[in-house]
C-alpha positions in Angstrom: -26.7 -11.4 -83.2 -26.0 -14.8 -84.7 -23.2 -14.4 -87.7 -24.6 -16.0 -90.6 -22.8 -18.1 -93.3 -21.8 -16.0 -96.4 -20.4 -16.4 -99.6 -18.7 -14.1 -101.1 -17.2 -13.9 -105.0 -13.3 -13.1 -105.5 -12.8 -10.0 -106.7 -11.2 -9.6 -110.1 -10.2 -6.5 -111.1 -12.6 -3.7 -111.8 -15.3 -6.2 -110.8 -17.1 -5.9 -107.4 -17.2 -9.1 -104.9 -20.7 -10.4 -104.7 -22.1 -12.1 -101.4 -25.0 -14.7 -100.5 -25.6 -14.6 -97.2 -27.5 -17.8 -95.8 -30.8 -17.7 -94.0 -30.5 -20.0 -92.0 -26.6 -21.5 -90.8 -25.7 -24.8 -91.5 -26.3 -27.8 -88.4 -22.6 -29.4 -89.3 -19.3 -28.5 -92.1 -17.4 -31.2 -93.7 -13.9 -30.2 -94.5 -12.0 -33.0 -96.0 -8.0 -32.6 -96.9 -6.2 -35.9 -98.6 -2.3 -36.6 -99.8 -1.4 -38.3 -102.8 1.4 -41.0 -102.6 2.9 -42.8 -105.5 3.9 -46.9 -105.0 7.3 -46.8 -106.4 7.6 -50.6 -106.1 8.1 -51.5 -109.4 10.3 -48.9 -110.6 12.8 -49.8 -107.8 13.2 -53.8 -107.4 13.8 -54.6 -103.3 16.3 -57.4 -102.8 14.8 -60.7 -102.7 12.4 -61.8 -99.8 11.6 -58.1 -98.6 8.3 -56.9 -99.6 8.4 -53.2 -98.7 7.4 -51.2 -100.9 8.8 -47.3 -101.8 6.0 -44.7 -101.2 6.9 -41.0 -102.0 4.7 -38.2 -101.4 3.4 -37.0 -104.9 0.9 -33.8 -103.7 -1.8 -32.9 -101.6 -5.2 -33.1 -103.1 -7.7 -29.8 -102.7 -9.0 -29.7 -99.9 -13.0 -30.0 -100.1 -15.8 -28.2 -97.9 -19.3 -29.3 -97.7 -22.4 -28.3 -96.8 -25.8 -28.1 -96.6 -28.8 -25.2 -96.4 -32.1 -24.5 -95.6 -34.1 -21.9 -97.6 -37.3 -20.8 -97.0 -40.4 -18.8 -98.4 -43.2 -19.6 -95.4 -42.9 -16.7 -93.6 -41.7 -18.4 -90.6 -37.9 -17.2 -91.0 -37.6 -13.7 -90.8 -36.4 -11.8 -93.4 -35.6 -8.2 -94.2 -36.9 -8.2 -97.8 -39.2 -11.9 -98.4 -37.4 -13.6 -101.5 -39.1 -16.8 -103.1 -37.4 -20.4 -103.4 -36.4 -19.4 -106.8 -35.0 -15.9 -105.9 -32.7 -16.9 -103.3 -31.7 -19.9 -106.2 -30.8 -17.2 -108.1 -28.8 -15.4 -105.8 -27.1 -18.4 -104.8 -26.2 -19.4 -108.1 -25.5 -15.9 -109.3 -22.4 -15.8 -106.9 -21.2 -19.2 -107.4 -22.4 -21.5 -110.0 -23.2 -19.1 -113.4 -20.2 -18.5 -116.0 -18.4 -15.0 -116.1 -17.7 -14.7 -119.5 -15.1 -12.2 -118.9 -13.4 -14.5 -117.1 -14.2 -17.4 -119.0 -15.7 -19.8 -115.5 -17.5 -19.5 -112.7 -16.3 -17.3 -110.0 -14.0 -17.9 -107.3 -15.6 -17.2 -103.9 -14.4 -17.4 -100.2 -16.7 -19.0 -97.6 -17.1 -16.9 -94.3 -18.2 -18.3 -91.1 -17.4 -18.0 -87.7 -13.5 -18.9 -87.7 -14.0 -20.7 -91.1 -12.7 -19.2 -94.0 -12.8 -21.1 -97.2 -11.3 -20.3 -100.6 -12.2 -22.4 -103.7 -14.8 -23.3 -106.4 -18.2 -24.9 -106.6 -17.9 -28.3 -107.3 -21.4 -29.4 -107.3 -25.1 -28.2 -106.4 -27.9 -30.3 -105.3 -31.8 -28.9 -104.4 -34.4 -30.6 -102.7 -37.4 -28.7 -102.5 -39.3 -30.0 -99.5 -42.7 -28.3 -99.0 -44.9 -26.4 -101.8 -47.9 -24.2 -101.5 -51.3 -25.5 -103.3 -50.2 -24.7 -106.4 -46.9 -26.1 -106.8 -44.7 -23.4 -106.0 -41.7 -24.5 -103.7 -41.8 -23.0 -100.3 -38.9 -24.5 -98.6 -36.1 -26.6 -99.5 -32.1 -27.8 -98.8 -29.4 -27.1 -100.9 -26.2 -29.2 -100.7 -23.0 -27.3 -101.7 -19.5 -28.8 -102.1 -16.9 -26.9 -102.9 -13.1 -27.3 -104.0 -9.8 -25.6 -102.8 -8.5 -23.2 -105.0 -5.0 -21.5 -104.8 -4.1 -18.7 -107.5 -0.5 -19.6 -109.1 1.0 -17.0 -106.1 0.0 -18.7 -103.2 0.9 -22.0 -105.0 4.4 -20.3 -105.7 4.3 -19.3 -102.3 3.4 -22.8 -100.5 5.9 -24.5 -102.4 9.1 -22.7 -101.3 11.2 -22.2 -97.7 10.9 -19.9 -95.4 13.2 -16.4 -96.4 12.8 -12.7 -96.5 13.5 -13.4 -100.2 11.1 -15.9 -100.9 7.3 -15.4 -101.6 5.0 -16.6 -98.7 1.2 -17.1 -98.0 0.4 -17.2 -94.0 -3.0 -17.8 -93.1 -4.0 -15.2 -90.2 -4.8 -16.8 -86.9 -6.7 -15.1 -84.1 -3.8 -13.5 -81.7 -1.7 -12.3 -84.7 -0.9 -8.5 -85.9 0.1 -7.7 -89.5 3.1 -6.3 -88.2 3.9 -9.0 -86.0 3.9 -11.2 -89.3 6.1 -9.1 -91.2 8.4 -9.1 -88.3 8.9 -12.8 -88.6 8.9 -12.9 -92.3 10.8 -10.1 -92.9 12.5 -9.5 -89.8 11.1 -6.1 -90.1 7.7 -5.1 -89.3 7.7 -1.7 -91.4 6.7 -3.3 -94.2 3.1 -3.9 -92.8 1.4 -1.0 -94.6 2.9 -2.5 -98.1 1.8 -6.1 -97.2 -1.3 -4.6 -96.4 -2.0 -2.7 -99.9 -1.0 -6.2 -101.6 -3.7 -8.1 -99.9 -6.1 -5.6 -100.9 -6.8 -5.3 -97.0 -9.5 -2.4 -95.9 -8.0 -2.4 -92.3 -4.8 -3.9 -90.8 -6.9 -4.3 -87.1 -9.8 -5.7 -88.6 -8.5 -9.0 -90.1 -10.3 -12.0 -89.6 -8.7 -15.3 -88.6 -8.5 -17.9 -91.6 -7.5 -15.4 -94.2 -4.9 -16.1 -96.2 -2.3 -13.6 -96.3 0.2 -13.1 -99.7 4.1 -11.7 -98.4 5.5 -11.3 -101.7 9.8 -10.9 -101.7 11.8 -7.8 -100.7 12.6 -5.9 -103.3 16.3 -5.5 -103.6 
């Protein structure tokens, strides 16, 4: 069986995650990742008759994923319970677009496909119904997602600093790894799997699928 693209809502606590799961998989991903320099040119004067200019790295921009899908209501594509154009709109939006108002935005939701596993924000939502019955109802139509990186202030604090036992780090698994193979590089140690484990919320240490980003907070002297 085909895997088929979810989206799935970032837990907060004592809420439940939330999933959309797509009908039909998208025909092509755009994953877009940029750097910001700064042109420090005028701030520091070259000598006289050279041109080069200073450029520093100032940050990485969020990365951005983009996508389209296909929803239908025909009958044509299978289903295990038949949802109108606007119900699966609804179940779309319900999972990344409407406001939480106990957290006071939108939810945060990690994109699952295949190898692919994307962690940010909706950024912006576009519909166009294609084909509608005789009375005006939509019965098919694509829905263009784009979505923004998103890092929580630990993996930020994490990214930003050198690699030590001491240090806070955020590893993204890759197919191959263990969880106690990672703890023995980190750590130098890899006893400390079952505690990394409970951190990331993780419902099995043999089950972890490649792309997820992994939080090793610092030993505890």
């Amino acid at each position: 069986m085909v895997d088929k693209l979810k989206i799935s809502s970032i837990a907060e606590s004592g809420n439940a995650a939330e999933t959309f799961q797509a009908m039909l998989n998208p025909e092509s991903l755009s994953h877009e990742v940029g750097i910001n320099y700064t042109d420090d040119s005028c701030k520091n004067r070259q000598p006289q008759g050279n041109n080069g200019k200073k450029v520093e790295l100032s940050g990485y921009q969020s990365e951005t994923l983009k996508f389209d899908i296909l929803m239908d209501a025909t009958g044509v594509v299978e289903q295990k319970k038949a949802k109108s154009i606007a119900q699966q709109l609804k179940s779309l939006k319900k999972v990344t677009y409407d406001y939480r108002g106990s957290q006071h935005e939108p939810n945060k939701v990690k994109i699952f496909w295949g190898t692919l596993t994307f962690q940010g924000r909706l950024s912006s939502m576009s519909v166009s119904y294609t084909l509608f019955n005789s009375s005006g109802t939509p019965l098919r139509a694509k829905v263009s997602l784009s979505f923004k990186g998103y890092l929580s202030e630990e993996e930020k604090e994490a990214e930003a600093k050198k690699s030590s036992p001491d240090l806070t780090h955020l590893v993204e698994f890759k197919a191959g790894d263990t969880l106690p193979q990672l703890c023995e590089k980190i750590y130098r140690d890899s006893r400390y799997y079952p505690d990394v484990a409970r951190v990331n919320h993780l419902a099995s240490v043999r089950h972890i699928r490649p792309g997820t980003r992994l939080y090793f907070p610092p030993l505890v002297k």
